[in-house]
N, CA, C and O atoms as a CHARMM CRD file, in Angstrom:
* protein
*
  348
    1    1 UNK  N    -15.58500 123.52400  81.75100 PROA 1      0.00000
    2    1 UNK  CA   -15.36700 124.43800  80.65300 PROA 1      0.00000
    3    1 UNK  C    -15.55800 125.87400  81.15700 PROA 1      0.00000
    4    1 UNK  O    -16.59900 126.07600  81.78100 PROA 1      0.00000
    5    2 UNK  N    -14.75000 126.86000  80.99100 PROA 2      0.00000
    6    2 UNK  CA   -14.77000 127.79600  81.31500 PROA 2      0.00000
    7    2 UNK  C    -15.25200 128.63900  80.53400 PROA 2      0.00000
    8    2 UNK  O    -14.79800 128.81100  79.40300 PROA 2      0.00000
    9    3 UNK  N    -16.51600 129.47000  81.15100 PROA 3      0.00000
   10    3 UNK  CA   -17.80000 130.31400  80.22800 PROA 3      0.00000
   11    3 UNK  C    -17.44100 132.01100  80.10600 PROA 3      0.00000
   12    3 UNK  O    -17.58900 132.77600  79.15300 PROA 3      0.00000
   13    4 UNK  N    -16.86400 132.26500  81.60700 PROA 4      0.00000
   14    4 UNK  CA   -16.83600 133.37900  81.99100 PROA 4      0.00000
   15    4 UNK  C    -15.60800 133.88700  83.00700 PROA 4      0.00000
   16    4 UNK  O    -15.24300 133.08000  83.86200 PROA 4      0.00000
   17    5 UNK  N    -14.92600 135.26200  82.94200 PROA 5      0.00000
   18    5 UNK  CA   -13.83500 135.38800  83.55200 PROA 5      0.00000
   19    5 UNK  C    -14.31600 136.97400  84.46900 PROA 5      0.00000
   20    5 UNK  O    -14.55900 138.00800  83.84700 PROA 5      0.00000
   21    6 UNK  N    -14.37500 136.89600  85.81200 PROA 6      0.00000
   22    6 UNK  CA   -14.77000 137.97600  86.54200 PROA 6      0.00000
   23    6 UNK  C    -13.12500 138.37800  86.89800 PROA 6      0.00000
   24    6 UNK  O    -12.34900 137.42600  86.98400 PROA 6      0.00000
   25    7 UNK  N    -12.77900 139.26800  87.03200 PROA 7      0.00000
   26    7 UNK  CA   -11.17300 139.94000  87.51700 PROA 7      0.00000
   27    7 UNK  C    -11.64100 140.84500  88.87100 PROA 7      0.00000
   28    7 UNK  O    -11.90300 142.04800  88.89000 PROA 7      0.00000
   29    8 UNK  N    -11.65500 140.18700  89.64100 PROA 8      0.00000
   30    8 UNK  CA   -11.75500 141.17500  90.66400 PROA 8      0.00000
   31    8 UNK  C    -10.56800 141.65400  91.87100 PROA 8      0.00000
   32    8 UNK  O    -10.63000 142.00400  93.04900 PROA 8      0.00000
   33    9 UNK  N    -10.05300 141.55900  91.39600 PROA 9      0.00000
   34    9 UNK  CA    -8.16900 141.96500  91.71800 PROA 9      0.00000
   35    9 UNK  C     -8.76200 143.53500  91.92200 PROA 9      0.00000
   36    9 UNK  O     -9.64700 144.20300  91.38800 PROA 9      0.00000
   37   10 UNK  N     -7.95500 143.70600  92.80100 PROA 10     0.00000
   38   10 UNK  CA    -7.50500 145.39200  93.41100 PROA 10     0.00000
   39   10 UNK  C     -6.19400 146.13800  92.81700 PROA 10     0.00000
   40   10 UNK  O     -5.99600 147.29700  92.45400 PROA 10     0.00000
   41   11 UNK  N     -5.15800 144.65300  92.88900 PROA 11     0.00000
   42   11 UNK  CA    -4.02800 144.83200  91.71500 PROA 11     0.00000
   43   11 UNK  C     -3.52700 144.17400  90.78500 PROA 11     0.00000
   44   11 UNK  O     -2.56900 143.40200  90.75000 PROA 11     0.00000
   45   12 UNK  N     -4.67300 144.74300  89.56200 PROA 12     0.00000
   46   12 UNK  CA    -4.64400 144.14300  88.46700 PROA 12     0.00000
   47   12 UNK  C     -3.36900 143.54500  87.59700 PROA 12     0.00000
   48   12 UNK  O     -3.36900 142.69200  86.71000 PROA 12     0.00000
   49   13 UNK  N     -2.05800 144.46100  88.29500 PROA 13     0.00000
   50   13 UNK  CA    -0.84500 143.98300  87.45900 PROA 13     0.00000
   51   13 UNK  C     -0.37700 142.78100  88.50800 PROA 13     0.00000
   52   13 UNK  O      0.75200 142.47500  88.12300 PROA 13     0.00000
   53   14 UNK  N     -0.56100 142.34000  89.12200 PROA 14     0.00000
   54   14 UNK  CA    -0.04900 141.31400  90.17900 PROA 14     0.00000
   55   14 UNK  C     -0.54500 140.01400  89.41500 PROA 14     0.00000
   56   14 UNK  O     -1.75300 139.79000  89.33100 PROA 14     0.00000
   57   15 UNK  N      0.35100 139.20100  88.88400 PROA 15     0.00000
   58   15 UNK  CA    -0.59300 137.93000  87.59400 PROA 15     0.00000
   59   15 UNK  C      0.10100 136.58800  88.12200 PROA 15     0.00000
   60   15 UNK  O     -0.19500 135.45500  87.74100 PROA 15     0.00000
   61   16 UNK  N      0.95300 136.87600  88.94600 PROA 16     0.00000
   62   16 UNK  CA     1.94000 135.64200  89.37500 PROA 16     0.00000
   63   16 UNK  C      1.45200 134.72200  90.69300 PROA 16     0.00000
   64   16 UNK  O      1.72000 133.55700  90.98600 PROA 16     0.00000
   65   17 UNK  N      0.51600 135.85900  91.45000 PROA 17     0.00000
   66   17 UNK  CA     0.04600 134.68700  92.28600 PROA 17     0.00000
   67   17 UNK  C     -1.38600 135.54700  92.64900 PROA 17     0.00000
   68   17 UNK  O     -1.55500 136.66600  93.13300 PROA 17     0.00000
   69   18 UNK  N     -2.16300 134.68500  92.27000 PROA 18     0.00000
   70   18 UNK  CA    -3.72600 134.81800  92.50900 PROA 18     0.00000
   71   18 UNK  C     -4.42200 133.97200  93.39400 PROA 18     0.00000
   72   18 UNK  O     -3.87300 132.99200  93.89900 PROA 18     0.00000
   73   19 UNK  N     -5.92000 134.36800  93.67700 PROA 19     0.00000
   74   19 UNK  CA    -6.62400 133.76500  93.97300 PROA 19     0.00000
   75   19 UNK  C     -7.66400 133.13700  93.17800 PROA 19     0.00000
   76   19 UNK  O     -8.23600 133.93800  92.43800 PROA 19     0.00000
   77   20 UNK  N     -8.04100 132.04400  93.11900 PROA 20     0.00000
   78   20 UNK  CA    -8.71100 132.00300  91.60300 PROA 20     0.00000
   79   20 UNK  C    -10.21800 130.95200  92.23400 PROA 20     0.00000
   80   20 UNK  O     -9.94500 129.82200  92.63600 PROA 20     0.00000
   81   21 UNK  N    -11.13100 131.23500  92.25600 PROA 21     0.00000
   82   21 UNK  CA   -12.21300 130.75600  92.60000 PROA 21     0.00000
   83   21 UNK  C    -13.35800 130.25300  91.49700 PROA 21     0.00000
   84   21 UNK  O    -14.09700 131.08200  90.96600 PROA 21     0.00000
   85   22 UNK  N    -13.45300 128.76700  91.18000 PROA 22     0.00000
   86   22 UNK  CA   -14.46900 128.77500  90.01300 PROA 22     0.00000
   87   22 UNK  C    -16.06500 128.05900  90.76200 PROA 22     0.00000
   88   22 UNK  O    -16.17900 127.12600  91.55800 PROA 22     0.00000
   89   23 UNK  N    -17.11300 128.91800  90.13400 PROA 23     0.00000
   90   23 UNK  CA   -18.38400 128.52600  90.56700 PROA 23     0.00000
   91   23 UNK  C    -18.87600 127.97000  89.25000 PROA 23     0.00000
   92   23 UNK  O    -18.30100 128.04100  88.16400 PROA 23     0.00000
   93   24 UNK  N    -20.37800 127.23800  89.61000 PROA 24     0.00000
   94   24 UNK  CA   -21.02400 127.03800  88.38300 PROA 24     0.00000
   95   24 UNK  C    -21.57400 127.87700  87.32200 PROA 24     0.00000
   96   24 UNK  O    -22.72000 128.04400  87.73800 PROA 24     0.00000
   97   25 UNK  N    -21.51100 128.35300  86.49500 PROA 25     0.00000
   98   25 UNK  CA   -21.86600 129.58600  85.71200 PROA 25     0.00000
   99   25 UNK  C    -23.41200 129.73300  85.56600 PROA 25     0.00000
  100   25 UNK  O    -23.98700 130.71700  85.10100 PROA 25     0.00000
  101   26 UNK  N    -23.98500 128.60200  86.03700 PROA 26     0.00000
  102   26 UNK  CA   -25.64800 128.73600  86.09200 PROA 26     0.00000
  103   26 UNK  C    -25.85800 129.52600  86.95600 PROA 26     0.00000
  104   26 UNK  O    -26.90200 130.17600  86.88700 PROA 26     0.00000
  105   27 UNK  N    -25.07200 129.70900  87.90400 PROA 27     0.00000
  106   27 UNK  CA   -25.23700 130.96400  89.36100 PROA 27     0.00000
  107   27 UNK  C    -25.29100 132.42000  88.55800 PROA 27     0.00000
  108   27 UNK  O    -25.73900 133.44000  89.08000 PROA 27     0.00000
  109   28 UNK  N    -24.88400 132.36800  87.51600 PROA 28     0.00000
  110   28 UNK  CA   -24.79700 133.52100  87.02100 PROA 28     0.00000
  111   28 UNK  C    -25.81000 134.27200  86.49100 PROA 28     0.00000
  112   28 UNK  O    -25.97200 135.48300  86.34600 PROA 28     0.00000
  113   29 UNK  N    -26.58300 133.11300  86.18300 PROA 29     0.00000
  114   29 UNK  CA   -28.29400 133.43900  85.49500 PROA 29     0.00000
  115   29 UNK  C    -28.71200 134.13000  86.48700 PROA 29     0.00000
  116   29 UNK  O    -29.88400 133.81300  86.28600 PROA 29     0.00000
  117   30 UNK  N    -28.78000 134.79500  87.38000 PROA 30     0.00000
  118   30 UNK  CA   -29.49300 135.88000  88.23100 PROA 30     0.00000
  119   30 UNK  C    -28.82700 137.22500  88.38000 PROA 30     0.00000
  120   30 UNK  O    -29.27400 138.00700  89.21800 PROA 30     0.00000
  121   31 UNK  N    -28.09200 137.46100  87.84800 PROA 31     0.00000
  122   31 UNK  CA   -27.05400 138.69100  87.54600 PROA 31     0.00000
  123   31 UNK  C    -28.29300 139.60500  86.28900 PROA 31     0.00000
  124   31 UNK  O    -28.94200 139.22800  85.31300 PROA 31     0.00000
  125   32 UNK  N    -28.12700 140.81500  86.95100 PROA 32     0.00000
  126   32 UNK  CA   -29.42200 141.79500  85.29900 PROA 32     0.00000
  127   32 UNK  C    -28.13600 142.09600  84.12700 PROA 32     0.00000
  128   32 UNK  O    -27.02000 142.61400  84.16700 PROA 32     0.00000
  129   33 UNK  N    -29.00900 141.44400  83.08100 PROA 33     0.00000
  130   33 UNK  CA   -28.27900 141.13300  81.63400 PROA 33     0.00000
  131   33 UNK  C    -27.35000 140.18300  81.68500 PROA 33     0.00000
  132   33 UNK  O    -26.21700 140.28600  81.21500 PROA 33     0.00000
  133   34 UNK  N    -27.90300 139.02400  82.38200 PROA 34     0.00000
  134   34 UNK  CA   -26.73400 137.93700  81.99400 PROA 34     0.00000
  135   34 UNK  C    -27.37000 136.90500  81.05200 PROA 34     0.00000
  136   34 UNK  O    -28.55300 136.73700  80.75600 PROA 34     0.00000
  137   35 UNK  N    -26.28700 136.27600  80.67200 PROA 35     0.00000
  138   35 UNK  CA   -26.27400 135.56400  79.47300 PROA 35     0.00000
  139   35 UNK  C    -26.79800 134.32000  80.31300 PROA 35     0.00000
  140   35 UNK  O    -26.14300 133.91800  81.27500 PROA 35     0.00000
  141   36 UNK  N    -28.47300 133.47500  79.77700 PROA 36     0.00000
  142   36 UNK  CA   -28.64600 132.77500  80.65000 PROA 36     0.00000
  143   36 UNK  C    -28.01500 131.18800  80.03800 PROA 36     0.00000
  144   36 UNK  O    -27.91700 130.87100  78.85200 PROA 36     0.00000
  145   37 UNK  N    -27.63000 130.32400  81.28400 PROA 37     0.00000
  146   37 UNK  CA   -27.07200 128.88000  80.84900 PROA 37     0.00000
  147   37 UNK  C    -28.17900 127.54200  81.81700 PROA 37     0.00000
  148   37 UNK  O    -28.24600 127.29800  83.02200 PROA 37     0.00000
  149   38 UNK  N    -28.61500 127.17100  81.09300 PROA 38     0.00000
  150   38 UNK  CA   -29.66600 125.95900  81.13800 PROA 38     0.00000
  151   38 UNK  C    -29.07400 124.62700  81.93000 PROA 38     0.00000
  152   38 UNK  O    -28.50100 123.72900  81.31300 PROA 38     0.00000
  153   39 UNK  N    -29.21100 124.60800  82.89700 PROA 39     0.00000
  154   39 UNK  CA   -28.45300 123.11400  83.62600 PROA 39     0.00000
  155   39 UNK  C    -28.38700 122.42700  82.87200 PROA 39     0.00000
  156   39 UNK  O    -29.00200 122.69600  81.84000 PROA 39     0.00000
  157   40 UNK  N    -27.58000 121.09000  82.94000 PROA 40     0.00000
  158   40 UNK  CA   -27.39200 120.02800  81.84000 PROA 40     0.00000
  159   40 UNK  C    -27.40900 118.87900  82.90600 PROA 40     0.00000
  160   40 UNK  O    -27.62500 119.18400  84.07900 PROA 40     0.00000
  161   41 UNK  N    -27.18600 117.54400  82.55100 PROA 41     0.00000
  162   41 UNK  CA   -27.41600 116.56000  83.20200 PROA 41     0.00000
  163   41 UNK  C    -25.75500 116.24200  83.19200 PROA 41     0.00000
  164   41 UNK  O    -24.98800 116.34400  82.23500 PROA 41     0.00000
  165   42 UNK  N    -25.48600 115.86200  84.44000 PROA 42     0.00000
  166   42 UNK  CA   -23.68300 115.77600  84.37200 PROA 42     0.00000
  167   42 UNK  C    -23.08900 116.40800  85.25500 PROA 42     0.00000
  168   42 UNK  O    -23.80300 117.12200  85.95900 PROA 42     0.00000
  169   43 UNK  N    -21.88700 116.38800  85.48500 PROA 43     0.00000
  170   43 UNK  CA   -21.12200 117.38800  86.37400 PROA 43     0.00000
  171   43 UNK  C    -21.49500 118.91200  86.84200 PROA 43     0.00000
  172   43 UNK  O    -21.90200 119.59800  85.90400 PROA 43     0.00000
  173   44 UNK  N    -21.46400 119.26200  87.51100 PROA 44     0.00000
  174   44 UNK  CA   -21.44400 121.00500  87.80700 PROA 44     0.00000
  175   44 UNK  C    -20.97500 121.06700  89.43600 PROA 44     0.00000
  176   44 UNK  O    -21.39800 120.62100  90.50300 PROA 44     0.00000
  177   45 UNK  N    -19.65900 122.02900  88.89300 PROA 45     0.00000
  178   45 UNK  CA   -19.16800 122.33800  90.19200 PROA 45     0.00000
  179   45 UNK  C    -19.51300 123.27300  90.87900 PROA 45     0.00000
  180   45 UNK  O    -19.20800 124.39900  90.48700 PROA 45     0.00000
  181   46 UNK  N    -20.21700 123.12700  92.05300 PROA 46     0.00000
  182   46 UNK  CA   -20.82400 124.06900  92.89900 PROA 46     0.00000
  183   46 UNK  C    -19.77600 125.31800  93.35100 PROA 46     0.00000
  184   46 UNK  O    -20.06400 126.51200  93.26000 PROA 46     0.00000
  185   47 UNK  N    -18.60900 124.82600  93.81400 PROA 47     0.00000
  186   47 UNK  CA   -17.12600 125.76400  94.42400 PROA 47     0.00000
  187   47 UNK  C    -16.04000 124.80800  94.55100 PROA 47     0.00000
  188   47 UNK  O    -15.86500 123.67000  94.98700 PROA 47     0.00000
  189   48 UNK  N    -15.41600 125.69200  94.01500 PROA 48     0.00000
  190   48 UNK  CA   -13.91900 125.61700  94.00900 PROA 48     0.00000
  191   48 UNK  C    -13.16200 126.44000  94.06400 PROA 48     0.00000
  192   48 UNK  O    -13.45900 127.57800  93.70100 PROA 48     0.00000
  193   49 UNK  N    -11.92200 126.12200  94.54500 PROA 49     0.00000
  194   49 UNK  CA   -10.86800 127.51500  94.88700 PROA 49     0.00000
  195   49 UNK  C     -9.65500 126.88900  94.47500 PROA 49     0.00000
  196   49 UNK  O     -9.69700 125.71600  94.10100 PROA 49     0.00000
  197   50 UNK  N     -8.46200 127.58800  94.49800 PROA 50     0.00000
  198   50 UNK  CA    -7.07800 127.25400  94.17600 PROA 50     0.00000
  199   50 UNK  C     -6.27300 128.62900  94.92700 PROA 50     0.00000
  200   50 UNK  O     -6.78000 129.74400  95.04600 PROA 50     0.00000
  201   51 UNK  N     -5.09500 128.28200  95.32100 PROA 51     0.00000
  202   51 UNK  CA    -4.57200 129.50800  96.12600 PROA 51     0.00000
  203   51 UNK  C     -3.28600 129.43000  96.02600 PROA 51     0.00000
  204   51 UNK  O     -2.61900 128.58800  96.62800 PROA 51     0.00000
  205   52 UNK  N     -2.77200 130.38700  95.17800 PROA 52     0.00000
  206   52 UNK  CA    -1.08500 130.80800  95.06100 PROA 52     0.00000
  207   52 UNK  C     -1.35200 130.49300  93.14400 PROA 52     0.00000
  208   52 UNK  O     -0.36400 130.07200  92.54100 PROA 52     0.00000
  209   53 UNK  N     -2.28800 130.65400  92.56500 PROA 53     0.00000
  210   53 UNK  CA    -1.75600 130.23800  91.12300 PROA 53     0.00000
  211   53 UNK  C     -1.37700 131.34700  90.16900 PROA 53     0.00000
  212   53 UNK  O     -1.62200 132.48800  90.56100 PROA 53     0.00000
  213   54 UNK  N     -0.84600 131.20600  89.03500 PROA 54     0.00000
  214   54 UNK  CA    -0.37100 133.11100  88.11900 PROA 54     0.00000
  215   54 UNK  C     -2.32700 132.69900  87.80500 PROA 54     0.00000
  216   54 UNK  O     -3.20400 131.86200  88.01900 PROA 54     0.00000
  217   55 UNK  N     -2.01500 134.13200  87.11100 PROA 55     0.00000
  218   55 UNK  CA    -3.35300 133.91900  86.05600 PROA 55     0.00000
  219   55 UNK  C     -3.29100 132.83200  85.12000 PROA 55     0.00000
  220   55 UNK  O     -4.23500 132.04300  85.07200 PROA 55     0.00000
  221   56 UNK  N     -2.56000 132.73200  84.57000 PROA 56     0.00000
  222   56 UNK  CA    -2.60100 132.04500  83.00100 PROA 56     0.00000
  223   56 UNK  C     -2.44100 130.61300  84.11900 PROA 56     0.00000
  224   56 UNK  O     -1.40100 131.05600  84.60500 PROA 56     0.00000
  225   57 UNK  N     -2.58200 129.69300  84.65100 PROA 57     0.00000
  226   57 UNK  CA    -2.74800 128.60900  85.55200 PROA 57     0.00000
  227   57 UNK  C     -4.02900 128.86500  86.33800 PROA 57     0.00000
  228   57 UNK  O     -4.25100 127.87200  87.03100 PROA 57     0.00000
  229   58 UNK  N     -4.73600 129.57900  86.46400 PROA 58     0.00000
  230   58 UNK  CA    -6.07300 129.78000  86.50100 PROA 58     0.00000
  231   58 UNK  C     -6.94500 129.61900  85.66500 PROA 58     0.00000
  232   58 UNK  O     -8.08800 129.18500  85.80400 PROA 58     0.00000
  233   59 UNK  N     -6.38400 129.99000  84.72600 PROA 59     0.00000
  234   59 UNK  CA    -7.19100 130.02500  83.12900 PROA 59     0.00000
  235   59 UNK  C     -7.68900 128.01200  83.11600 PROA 59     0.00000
  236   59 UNK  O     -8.65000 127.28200  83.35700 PROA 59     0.00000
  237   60 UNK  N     -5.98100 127.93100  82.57100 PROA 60     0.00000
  238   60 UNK  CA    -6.03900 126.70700  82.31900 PROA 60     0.00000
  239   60 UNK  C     -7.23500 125.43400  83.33500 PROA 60     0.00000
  240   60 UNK  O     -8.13700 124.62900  83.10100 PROA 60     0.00000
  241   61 UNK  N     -6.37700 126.03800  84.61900 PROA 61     0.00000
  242   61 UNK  CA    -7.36100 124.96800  85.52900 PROA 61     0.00000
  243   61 UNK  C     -8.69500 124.89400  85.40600 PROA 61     0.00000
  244   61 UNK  O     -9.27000 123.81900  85.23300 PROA 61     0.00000
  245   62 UNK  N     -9.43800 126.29100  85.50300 PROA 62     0.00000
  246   62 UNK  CA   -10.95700 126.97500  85.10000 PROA 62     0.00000
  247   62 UNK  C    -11.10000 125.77900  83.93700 PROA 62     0.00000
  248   62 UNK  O    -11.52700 124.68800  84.31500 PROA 62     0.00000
  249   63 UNK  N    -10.66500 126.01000  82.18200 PROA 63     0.00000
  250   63 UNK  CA   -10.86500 124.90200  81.55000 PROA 63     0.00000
  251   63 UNK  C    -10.74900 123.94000  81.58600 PROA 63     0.00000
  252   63 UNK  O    -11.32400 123.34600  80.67300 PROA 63     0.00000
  253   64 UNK  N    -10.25300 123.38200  82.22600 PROA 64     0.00000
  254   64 UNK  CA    -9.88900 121.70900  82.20000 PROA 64     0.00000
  255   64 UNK  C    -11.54000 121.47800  83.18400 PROA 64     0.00000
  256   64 UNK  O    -12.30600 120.69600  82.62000 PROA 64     0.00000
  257   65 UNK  N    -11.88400 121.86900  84.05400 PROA 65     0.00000
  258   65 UNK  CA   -13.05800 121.38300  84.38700 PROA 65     0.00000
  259   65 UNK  C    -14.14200 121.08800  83.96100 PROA 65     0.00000
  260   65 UNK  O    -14.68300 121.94500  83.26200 PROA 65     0.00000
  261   66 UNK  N    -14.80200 119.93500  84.17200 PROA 66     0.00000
  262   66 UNK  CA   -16.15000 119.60600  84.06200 PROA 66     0.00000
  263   66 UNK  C    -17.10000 120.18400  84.50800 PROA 66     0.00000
  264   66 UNK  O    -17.17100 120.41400  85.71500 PROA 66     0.00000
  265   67 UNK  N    -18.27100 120.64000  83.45300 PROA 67     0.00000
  266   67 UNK  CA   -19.10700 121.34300  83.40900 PROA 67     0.00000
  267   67 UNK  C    -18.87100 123.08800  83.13800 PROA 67     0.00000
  268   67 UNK  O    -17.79000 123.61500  82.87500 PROA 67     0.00000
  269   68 UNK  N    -19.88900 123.62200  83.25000 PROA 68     0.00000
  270   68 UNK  CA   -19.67300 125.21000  83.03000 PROA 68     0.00000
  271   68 UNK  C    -19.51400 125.90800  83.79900 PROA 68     0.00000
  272   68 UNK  O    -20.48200 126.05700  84.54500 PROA 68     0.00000
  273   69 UNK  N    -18.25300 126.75300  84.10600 PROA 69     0.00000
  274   69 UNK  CA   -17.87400 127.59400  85.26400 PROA 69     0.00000
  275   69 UNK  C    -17.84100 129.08300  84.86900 PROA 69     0.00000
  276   69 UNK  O    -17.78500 129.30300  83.65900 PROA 69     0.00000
  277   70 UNK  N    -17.86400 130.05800  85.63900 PROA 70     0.00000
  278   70 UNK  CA   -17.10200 131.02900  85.83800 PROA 70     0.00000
  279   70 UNK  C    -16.04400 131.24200  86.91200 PROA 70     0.00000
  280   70 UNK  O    -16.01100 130.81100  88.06400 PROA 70     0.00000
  281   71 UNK  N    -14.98200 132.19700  86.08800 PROA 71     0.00000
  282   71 UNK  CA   -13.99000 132.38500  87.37900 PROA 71     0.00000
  283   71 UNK  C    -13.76900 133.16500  87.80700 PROA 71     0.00000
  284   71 UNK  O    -13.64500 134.09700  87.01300 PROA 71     0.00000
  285   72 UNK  N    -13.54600 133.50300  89.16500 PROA 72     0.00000
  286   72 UNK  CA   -13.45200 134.57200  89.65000 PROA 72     0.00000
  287   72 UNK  C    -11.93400 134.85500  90.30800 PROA 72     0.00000
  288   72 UNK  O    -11.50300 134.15900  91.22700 PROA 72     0.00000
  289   73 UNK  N    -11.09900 136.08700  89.65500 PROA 73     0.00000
  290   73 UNK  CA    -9.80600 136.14600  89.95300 PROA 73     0.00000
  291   73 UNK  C    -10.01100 137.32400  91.34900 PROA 73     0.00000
  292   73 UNK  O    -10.87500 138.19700  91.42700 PROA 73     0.00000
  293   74 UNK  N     -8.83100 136.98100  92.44500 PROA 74     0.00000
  294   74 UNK  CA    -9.35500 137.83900  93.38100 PROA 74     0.00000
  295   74 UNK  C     -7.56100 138.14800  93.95600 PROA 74     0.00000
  296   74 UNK  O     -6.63800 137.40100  93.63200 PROA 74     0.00000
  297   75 UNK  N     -7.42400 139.14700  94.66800 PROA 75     0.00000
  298   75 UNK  CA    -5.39800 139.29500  95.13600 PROA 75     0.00000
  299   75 UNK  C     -5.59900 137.99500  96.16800 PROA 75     0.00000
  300   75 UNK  O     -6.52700 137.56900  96.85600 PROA 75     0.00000
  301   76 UNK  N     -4.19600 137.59200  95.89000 PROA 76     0.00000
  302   76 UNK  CA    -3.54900 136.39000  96.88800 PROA 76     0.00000
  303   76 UNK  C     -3.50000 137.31800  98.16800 PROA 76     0.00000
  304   76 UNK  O     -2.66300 138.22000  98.13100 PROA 76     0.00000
  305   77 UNK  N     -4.32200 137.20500  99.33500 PROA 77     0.00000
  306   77 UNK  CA    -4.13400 137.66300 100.94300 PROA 77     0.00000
  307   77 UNK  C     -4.07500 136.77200 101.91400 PROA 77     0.00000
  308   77 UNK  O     -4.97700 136.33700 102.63000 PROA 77     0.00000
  309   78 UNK  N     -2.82300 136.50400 101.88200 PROA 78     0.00000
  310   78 UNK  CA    -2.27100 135.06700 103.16600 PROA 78     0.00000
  311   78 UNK  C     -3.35800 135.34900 104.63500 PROA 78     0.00000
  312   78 UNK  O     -3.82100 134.31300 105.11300 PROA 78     0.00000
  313   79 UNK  N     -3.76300 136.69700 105.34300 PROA 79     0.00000
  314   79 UNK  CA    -4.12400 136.99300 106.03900 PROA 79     0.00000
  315   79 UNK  C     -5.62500 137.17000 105.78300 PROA 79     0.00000
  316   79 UNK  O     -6.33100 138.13300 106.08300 PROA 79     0.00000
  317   80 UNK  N     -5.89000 136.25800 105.28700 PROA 80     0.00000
  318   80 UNK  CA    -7.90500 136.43700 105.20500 PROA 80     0.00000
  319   80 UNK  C     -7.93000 135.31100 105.08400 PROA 80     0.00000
  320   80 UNK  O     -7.40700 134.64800 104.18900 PROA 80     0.00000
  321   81 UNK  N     -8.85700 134.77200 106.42500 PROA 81     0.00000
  322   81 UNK  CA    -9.24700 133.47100 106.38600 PROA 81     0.00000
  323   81 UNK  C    -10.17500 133.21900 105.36600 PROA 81     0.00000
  324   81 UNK  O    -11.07000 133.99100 105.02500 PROA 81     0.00000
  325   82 UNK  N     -9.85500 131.74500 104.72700 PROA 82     0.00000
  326   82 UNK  CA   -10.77800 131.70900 103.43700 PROA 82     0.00000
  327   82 UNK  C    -12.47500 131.62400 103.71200 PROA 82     0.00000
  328   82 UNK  O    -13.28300 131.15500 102.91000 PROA 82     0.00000
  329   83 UNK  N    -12.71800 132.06100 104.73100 PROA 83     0.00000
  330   83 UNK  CA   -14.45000 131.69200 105.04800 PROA 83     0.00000
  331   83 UNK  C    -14.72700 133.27800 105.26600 PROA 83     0.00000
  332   83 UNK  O    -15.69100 133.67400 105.92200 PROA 83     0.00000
  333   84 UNK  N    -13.74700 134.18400 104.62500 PROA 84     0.00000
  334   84 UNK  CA   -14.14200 135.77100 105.17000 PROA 84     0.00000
  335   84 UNK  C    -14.05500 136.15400 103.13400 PROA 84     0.00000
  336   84 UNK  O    -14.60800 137.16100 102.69100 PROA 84     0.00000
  337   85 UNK  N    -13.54700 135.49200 102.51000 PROA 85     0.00000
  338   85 UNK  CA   -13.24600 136.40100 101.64900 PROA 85     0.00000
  339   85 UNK  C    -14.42800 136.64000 100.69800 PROA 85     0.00000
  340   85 UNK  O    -15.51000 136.11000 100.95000 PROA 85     0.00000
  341   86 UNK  N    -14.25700 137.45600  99.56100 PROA 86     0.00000
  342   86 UNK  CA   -15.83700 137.64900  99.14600 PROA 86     0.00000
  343   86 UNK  C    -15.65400 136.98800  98.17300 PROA 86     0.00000
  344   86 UNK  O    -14.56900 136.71200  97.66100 PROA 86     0.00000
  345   87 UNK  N    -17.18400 136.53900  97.68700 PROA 87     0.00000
  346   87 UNK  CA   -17.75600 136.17400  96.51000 PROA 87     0.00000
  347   87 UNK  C    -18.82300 136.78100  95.58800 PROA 87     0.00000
  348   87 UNK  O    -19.14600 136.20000  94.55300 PROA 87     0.00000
């Protein structure tokens, strides 16, 4: 279930092919002023990624998952190995 949507795009009008990264949204409880979320017993996806999707196929995927995520939208860069890019 998707809790939270981070946009961290450089070019925000670019919607057709993203990078779309979902973490567990309990990671988020250490952020100052975040909304805190209580582990549950059940699924929680530690990381996940998807690469080449629009936004609105990010969205969707983000929801369809089990447990509570946030997502993090980031520009599609064919040339950044995925163990360099940020989180």
């Amino acid at each position: 279930m998707l809790v939270n949507v981070l946009d961290l795009r450089e070019r925000p009008y670019r919607w057709s092919n993203v990078l779309a990264v979902v973490q567990a949204a309990t990671k988020d409880n250490v952020a100052e002023d975040a909304d805190v979320i209580h582990s549950k017993l059940g699924v929680e996806i530690d990381y996940a990624e998807r690469d080449g999707l629009s936004v609105r196929d990010a969205v969707l995927w983000a929801e369809r998952l089990d447990g509570m995520v946030t997502l993090y939208l980031y520009d599609r860069d064919p040339e950044t190995p995925a163990d360099e890019r940020p989180l």
